[in-house]
PDB file with one MODEL, atoms N, CA, C and O in Angstrom:
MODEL        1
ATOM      1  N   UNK A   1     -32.971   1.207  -4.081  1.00  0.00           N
ATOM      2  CA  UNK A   1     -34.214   1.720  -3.536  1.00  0.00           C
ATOM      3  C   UNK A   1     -34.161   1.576  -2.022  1.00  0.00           C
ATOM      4  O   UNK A   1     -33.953   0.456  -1.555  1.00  0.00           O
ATOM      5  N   UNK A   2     -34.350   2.719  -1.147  1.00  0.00           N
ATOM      6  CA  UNK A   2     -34.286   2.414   0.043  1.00  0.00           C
ATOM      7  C   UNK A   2     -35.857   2.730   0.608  1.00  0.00           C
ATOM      8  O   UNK A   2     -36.701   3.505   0.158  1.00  0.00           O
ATOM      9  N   UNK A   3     -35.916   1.658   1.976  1.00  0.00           N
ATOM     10  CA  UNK A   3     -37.342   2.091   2.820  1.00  0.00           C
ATOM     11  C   UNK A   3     -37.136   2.822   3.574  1.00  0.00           C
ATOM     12  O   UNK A   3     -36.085   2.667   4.195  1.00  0.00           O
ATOM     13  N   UNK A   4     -38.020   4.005   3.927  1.00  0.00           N
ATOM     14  CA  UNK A   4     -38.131   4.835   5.284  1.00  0.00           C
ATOM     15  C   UNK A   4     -37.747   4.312   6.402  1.00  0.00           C
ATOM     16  O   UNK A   4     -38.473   3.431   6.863  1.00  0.00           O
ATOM     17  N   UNK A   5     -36.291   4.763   7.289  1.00  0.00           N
ATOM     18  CA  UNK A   5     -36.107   4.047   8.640  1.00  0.00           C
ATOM     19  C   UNK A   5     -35.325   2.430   8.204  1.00  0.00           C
ATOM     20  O   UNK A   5     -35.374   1.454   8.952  1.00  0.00           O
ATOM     21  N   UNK A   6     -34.815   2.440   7.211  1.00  0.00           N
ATOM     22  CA  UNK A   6     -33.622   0.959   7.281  1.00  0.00           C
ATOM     23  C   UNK A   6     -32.210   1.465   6.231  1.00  0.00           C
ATOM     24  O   UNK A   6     -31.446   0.693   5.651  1.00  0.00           O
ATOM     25  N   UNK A   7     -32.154   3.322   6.211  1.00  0.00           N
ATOM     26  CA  UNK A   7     -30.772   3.656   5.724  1.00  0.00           C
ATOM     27  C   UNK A   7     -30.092   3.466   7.368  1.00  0.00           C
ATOM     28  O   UNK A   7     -30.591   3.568   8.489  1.00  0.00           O
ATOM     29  N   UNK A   8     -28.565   3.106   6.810  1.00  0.00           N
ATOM     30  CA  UNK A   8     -27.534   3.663   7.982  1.00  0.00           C
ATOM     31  C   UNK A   8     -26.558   3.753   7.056  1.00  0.00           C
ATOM     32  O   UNK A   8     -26.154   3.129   6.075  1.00  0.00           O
ATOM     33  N   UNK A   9     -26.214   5.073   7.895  1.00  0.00           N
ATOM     34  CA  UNK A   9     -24.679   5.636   7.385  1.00  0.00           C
ATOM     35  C   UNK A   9     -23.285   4.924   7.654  1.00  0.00           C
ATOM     36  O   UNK A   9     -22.882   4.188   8.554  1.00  0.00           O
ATOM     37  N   UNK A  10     -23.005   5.183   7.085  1.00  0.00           N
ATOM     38  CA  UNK A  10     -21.503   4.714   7.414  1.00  0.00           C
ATOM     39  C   UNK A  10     -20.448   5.415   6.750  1.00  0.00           C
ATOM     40  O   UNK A  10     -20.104   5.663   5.595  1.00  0.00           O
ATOM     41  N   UNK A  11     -20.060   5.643   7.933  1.00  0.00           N
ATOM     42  CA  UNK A  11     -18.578   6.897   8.039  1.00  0.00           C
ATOM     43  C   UNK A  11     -17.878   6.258   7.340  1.00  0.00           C
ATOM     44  O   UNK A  11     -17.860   5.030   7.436  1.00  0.00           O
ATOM     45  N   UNK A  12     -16.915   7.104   6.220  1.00  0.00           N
ATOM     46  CA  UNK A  12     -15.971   6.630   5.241  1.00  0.00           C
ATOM     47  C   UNK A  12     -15.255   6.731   5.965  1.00  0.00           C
ATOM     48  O   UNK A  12     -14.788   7.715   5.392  1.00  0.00           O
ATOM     49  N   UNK A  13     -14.456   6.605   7.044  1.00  0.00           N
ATOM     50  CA  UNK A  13     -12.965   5.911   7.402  1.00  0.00           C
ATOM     51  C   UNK A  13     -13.856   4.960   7.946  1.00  0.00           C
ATOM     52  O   UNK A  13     -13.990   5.469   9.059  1.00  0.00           O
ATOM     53  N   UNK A  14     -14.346   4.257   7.962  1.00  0.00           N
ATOM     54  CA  UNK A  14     -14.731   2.655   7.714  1.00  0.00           C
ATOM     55  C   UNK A  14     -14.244   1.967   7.089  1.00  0.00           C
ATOM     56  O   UNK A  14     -13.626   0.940   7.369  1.00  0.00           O
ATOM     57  N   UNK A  15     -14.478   2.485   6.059  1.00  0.00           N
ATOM     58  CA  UNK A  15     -14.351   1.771   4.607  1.00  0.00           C
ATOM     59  C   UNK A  15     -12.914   1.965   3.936  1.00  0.00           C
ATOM     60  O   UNK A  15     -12.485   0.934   3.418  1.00  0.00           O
ATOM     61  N   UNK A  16     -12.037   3.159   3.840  1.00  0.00           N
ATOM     62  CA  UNK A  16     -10.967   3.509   3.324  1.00  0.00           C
ATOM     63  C   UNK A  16      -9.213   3.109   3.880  1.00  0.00           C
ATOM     64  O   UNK A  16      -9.087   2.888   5.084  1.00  0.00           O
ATOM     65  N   UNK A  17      -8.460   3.064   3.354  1.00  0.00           N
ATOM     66  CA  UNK A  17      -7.681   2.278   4.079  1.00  0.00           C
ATOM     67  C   UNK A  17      -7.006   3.099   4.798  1.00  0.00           C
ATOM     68  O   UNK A  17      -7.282   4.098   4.134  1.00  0.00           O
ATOM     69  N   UNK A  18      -6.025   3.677   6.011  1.00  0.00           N
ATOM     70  CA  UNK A  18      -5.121   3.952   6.431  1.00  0.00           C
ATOM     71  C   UNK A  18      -3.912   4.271   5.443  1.00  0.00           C
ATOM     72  O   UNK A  18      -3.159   3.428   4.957  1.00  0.00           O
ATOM     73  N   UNK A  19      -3.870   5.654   5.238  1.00  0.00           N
ATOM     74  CA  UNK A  19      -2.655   6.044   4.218  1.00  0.00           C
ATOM     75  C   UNK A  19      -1.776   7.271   5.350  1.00  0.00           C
ATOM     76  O   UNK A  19      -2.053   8.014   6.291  1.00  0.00           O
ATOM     77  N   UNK A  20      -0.260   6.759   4.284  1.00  0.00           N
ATOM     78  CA  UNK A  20       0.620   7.893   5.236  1.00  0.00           C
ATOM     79  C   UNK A  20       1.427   8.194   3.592  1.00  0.00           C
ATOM     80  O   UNK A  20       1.841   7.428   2.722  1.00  0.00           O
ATOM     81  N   UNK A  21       1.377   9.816   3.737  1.00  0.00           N
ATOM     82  CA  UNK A  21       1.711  10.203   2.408  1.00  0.00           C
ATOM     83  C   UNK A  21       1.315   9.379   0.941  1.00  0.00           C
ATOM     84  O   UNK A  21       2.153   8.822   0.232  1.00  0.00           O
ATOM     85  N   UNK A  22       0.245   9.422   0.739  1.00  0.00           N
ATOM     86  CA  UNK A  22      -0.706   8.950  -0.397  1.00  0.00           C
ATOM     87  C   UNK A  22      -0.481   7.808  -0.510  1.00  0.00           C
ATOM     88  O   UNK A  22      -0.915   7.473  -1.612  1.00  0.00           O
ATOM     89  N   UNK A  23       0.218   6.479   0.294  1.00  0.00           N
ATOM     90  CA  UNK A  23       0.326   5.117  -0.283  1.00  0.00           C
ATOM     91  C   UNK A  23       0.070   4.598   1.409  1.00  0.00           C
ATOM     92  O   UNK A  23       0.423   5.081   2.485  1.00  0.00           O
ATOM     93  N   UNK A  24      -0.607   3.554   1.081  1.00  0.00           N
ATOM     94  CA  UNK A  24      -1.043   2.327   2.272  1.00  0.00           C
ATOM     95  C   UNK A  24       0.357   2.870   3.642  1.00  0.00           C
ATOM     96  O   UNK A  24       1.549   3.140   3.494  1.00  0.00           O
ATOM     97  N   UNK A  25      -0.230   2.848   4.460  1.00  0.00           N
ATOM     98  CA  UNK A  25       0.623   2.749   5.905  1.00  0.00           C
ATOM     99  C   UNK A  25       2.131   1.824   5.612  1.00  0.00           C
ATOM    100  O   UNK A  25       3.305   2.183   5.704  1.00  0.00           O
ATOM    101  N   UNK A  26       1.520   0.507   5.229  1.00  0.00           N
ATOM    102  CA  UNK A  26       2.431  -0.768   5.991  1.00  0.00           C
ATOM    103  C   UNK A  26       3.493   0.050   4.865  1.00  0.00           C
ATOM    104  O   UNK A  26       4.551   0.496   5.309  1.00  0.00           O
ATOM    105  N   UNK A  27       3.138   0.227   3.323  1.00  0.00           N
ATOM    106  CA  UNK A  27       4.032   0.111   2.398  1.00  0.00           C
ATOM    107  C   UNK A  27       5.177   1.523   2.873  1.00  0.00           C
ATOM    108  O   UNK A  27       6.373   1.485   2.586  1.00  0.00           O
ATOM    109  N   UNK A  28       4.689   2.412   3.442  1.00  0.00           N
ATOM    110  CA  UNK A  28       5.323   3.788   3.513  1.00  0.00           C
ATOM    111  C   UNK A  28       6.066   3.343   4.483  1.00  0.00           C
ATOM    112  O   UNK A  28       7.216   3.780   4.423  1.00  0.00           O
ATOM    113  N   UNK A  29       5.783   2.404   5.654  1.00  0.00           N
ATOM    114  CA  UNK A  29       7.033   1.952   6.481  1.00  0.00           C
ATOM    115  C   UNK A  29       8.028   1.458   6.179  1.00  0.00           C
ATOM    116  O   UNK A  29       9.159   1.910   6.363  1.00  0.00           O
ATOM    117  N   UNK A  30       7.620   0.130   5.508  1.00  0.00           N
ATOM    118  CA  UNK A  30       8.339  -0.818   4.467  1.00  0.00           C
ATOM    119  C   UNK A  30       9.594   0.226   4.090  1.00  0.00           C
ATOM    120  O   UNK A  30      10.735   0.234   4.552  1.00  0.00           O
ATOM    121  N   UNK A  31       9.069   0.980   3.230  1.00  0.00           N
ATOM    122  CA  UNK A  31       9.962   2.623   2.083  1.00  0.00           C
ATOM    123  C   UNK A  31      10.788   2.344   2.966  1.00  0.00           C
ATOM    124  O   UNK A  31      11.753   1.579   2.929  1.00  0.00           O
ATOM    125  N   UNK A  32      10.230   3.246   4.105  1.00  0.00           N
ATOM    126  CA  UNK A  32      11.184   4.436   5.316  1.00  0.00           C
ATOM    127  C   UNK A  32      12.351   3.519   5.647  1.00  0.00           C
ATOM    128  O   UNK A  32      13.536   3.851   5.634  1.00  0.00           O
ATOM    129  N   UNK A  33      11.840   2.275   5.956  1.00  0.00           N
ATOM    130  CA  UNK A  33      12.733   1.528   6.922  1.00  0.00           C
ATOM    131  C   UNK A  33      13.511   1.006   6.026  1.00  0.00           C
ATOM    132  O   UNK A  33      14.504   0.570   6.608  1.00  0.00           O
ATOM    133  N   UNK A  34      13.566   0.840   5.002  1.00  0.00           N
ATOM    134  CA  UNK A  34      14.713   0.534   3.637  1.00  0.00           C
ATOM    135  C   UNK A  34      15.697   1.463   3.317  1.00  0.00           C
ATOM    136  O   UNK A  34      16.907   1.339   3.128  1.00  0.00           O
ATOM    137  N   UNK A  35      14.882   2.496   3.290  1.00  0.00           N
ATOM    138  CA  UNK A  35      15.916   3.584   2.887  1.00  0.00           C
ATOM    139  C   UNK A  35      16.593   3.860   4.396  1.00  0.00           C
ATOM    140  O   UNK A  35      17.751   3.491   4.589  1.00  0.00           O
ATOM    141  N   UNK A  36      15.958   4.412   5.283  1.00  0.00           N
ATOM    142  CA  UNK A  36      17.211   4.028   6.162  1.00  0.00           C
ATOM    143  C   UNK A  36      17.737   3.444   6.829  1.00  0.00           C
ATOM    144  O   UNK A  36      18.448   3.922   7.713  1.00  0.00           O
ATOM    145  N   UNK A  37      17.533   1.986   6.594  1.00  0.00           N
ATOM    146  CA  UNK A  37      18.451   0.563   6.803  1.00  0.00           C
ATOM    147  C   UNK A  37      20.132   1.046   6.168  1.00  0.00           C
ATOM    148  O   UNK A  37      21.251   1.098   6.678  1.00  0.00           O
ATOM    149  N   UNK A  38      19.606   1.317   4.904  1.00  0.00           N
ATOM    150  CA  UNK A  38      20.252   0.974   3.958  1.00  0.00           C
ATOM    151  C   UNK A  38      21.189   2.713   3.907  1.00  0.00           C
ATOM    152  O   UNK A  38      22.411   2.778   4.035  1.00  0.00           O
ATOM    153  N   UNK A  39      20.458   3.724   3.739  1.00  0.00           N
ATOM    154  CA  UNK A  39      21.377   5.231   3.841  1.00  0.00           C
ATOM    155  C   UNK A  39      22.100   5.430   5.241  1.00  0.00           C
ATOM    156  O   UNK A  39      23.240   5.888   5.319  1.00  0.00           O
ATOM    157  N   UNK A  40      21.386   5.068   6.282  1.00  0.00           N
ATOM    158  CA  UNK A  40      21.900   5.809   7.610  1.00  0.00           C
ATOM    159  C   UNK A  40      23.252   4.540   8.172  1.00  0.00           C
ATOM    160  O   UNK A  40      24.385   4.613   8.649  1.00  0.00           O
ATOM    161  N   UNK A  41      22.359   3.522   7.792  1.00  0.00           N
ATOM    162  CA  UNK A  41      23.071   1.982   8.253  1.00  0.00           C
ATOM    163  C   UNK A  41      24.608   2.035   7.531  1.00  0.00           C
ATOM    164  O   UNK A  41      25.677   2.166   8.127  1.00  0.00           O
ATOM    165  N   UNK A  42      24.408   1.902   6.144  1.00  0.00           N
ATOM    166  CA  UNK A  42      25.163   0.968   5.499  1.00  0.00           C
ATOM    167  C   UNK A  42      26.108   2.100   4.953  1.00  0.00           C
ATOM    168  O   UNK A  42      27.251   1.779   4.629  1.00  0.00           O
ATOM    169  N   UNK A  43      25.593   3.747   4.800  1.00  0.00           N
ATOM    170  CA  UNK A  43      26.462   5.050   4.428  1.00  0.00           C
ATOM    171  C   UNK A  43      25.992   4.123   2.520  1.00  0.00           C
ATOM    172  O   UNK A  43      26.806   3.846   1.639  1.00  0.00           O
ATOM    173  N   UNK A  44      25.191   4.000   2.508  1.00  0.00           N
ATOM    174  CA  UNK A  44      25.004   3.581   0.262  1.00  0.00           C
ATOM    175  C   UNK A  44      23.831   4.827   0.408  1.00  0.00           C
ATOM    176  O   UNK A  44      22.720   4.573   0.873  1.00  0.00           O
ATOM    177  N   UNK A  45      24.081   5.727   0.111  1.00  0.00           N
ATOM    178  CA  UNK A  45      23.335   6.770   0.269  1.00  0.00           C
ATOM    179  C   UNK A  45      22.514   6.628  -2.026  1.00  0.00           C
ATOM    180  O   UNK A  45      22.016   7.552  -2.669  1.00  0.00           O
ATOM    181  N   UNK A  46      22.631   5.891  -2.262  1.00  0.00           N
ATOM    182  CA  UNK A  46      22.460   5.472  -3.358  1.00  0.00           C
ATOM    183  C   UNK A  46      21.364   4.750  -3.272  1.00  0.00           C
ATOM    184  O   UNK A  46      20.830   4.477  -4.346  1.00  0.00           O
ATOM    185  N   UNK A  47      20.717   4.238  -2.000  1.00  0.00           N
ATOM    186  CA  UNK A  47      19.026   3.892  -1.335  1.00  0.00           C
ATOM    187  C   UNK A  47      18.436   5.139  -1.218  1.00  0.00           C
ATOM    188  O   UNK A  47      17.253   4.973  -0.923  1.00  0.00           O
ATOM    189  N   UNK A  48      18.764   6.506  -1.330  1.00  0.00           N
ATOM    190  CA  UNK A  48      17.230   7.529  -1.350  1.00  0.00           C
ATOM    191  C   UNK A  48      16.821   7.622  -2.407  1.00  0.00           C
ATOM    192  O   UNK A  48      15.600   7.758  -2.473  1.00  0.00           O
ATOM    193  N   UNK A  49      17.551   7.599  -3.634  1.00  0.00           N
ATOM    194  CA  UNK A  49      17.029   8.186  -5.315  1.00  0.00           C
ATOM    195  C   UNK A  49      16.300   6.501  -5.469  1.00  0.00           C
ATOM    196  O   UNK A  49      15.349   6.476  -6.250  1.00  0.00           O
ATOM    197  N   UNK A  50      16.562   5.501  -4.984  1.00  0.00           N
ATOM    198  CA  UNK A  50      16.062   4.026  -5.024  1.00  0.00           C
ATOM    199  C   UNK A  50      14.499   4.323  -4.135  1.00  0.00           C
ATOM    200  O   UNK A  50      13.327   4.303  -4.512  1.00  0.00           O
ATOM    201  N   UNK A  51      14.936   4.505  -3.241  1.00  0.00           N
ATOM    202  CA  UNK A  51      13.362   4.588  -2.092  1.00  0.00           C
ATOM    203  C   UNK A  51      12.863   5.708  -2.501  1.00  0.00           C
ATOM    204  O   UNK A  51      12.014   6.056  -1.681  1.00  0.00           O
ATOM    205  N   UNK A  52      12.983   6.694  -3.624  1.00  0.00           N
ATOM    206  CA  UNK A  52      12.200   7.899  -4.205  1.00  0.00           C
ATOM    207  C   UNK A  52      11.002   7.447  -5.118  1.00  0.00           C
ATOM    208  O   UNK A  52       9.889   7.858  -5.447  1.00  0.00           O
ATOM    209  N   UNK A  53      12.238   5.861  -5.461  1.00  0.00           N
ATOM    210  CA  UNK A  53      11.286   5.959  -7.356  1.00  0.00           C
ATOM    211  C   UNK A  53      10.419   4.571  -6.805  1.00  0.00           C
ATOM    212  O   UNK A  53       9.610   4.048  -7.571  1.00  0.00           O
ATOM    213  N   UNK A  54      10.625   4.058  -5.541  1.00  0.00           N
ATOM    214  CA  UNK A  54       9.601   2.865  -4.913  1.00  0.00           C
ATOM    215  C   UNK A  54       8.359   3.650  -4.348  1.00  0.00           C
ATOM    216  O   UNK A  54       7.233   3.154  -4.344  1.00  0.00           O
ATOM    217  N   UNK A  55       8.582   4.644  -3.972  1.00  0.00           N
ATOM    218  CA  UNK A  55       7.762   5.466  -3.254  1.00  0.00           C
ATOM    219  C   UNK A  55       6.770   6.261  -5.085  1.00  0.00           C
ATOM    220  O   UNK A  55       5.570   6.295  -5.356  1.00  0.00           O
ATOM    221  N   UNK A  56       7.762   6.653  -5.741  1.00  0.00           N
ATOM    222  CA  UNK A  56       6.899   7.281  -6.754  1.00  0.00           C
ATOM    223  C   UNK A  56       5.378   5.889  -7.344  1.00  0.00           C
ATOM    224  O   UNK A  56       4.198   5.893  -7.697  1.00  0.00           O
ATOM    225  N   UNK A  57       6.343   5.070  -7.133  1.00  0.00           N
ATOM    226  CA  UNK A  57       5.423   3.894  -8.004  1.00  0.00           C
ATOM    227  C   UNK A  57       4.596   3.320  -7.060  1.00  0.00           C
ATOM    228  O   UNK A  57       3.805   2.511  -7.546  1.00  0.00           O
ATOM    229  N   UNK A  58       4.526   3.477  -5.886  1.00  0.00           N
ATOM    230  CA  UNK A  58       3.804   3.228  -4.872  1.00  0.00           C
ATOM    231  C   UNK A  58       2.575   3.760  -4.869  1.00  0.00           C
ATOM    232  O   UNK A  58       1.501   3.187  -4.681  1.00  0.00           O
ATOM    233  N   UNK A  59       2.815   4.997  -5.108  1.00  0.00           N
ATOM    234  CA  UNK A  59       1.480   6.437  -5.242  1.00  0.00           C
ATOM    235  C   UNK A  59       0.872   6.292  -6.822  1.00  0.00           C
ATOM    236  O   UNK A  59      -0.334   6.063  -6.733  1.00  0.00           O
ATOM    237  N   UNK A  60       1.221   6.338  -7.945  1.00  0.00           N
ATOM    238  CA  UNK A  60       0.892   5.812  -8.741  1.00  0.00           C
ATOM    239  C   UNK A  60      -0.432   4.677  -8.721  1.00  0.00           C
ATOM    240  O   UNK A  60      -1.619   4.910  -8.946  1.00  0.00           O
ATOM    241  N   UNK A  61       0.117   3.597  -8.430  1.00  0.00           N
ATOM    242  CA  UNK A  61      -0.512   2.327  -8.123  1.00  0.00           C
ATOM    243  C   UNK A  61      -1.616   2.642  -6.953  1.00  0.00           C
ATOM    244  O   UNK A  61      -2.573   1.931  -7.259  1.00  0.00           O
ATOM    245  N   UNK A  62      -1.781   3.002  -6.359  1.00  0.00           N
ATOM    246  CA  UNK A  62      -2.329   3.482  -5.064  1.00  0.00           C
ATOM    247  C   UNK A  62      -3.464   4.242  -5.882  1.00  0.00           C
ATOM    248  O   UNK A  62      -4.635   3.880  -5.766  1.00  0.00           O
ATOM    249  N   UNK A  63      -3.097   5.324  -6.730  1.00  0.00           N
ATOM    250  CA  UNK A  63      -4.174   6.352  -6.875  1.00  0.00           C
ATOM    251  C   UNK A  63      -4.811   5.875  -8.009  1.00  0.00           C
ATOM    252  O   UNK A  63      -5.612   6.684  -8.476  1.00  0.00           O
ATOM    253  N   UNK A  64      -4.668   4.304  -8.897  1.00  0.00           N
ATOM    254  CA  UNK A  64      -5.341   3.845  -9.699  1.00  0.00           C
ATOM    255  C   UNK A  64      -5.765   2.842  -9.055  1.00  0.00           C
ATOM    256  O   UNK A  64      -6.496   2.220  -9.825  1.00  0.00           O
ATOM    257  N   UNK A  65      -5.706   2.250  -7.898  1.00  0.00           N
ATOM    258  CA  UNK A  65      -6.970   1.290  -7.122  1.00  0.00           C
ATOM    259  C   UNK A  65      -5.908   1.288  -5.653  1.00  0.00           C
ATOM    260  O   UNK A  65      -4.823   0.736  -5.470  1.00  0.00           O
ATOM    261  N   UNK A  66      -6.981   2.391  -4.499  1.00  0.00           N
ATOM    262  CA  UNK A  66      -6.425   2.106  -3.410  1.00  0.00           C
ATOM    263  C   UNK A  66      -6.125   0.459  -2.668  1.00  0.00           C
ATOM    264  O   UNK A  66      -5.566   0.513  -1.573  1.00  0.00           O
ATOM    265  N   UNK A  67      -6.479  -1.029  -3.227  1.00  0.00           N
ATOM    266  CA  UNK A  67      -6.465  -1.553  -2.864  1.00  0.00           C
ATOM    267  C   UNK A  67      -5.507  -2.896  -3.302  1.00  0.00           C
ATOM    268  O   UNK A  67      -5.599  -4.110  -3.118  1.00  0.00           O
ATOM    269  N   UNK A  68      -4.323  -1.795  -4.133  1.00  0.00           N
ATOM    270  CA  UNK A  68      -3.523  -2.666  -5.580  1.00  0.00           C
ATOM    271  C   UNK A  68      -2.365  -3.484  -4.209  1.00  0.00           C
ATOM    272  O   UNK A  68      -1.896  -4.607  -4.396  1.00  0.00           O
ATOM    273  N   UNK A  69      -2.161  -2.906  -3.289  1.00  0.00           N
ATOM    274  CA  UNK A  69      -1.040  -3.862  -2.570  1.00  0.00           C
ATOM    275  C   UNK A  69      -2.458  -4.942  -1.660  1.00  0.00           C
ATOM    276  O   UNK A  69      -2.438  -6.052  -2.192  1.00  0.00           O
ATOM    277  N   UNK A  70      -3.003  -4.914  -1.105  1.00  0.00           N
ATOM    278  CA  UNK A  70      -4.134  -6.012  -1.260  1.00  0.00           C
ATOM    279  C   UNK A  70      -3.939  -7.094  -2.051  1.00  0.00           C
ATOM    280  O   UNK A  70      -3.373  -8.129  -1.701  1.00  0.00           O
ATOM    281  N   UNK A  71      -4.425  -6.853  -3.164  1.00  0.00           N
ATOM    282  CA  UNK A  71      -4.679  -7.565  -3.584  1.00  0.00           C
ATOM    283  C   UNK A  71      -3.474  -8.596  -4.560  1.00  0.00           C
ATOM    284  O   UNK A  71      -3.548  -9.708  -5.082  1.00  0.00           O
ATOM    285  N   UNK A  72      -2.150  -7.303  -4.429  1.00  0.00           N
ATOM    286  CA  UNK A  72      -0.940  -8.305  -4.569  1.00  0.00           C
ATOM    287  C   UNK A  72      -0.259  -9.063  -3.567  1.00  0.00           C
ATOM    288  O   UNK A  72       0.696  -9.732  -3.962  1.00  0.00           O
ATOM    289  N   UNK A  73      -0.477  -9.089  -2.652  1.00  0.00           N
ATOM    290  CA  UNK A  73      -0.444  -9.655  -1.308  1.00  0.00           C
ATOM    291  C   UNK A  73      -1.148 -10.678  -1.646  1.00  0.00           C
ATOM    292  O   UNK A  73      -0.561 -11.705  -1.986  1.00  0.00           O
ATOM    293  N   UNK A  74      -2.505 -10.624  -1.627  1.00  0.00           N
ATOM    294  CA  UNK A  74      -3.049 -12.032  -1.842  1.00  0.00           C
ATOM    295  C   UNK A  74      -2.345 -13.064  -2.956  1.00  0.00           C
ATOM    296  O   UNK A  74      -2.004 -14.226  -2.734  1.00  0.00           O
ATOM    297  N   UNK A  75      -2.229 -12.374  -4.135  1.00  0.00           N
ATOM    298  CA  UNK A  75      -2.150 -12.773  -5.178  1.00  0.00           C
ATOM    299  C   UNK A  75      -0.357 -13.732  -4.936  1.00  0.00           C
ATOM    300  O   UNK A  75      -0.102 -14.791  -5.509  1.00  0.00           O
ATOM    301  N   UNK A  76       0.270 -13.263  -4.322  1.00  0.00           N
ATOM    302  CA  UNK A  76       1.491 -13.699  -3.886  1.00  0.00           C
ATOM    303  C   UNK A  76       1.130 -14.928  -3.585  1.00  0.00           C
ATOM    304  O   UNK A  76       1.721 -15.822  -4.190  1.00  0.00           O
ATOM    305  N   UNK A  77       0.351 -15.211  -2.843  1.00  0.00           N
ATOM    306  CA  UNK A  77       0.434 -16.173  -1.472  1.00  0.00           C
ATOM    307  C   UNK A  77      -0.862 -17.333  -1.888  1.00  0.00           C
ATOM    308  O   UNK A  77      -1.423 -18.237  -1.270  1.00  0.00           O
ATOM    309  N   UNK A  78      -0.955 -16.865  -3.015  1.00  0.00           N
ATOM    310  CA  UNK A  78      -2.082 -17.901  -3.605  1.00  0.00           C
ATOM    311  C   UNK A  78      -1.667 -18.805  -4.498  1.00  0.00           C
ATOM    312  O   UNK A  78      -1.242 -18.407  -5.583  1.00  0.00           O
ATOM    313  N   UNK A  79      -1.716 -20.134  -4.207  1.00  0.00           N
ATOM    314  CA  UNK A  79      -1.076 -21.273  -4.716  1.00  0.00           C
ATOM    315  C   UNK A  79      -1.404 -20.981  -5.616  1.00  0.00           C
ATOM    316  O   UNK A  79      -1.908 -19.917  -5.977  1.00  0.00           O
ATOM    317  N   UNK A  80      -1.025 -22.465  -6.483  1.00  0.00           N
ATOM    318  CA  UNK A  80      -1.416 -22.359  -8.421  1.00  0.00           C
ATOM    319  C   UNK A  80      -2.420 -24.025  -7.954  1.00  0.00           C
ATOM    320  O   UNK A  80      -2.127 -24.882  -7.121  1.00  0.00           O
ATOM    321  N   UNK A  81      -3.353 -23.959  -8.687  1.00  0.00           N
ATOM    322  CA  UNK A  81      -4.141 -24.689  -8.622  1.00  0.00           C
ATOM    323  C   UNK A  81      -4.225 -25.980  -9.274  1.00  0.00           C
ATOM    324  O   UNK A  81      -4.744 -26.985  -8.788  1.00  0.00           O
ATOM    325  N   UNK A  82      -3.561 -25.859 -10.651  1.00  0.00           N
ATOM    326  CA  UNK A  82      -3.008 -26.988 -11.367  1.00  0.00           C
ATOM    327  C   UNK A  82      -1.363 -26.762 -11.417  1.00  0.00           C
ATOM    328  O   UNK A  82      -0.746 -26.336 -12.393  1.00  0.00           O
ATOM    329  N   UNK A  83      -1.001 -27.008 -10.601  1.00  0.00           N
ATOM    330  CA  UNK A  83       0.234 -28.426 -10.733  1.00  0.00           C
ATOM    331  C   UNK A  83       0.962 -28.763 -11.580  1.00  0.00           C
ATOM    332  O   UNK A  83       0.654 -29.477 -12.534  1.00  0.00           O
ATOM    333  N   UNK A  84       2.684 -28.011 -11.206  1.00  0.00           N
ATOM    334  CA  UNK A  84       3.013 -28.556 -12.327  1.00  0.00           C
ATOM    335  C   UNK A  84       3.828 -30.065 -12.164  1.00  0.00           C
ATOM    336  O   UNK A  84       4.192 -30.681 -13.166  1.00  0.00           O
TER     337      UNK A  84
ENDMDL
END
C-alpha cells in the first residue's frame, strides 16, 4: 500500500547486476582469460570447446537466479560452524 508523495522510483540498473554476454562480468572475464591463457599461451587449443561448455553452464545458472555466482562465492568462504 503506498501514500500519496512517499513512492520513489528506482531505476533497474540499480538493482541488476552488470552482465557481459548473459553471465556476470567478473565470470565472462574469468572464461576469456582462461581460454586464452591457455589457447593463445600454451597452443592446447583443446581450452575453447572447455571455455565453450564453462561459458554454456555459466548462462544456464545465471538465467535460473542472476545471483547463483553470489551466492557461491559466499558460500565458498563460509566457515563450517561445527567443527570437526
Amino acid at each position: 500500500m503506498a501514500t500519496d508523495g512517499f513512492d520513489i522510483p528506482i531505476h533497474r540498473s540499480l538493482t541488476q547486476q552488470i552482465m557481459l554476454a548473459g553471465v556476470p562480468r567478473d565470470i565472462a572475464i574469468l572464461n576469456g582469460t582462461f581460454v586464452a591463457t591457455f589457447g593463445l599461451g600454451l597452443h592446447s587449443f583443446w581450452s575453447i570447446p572447455v571455455g565453450l561448455i564453462i561459458y554454456t553452464l555459466a548462462v544456464v545458472a545465471t538465467k535460473k537466479d542472476p545471483q547463483f555466482f553470489g551466492c557461491f562465492r559466499r558460500h565458498i568462504k563460509q566457515k563450517n560452524y561445527y567443527g570437526t
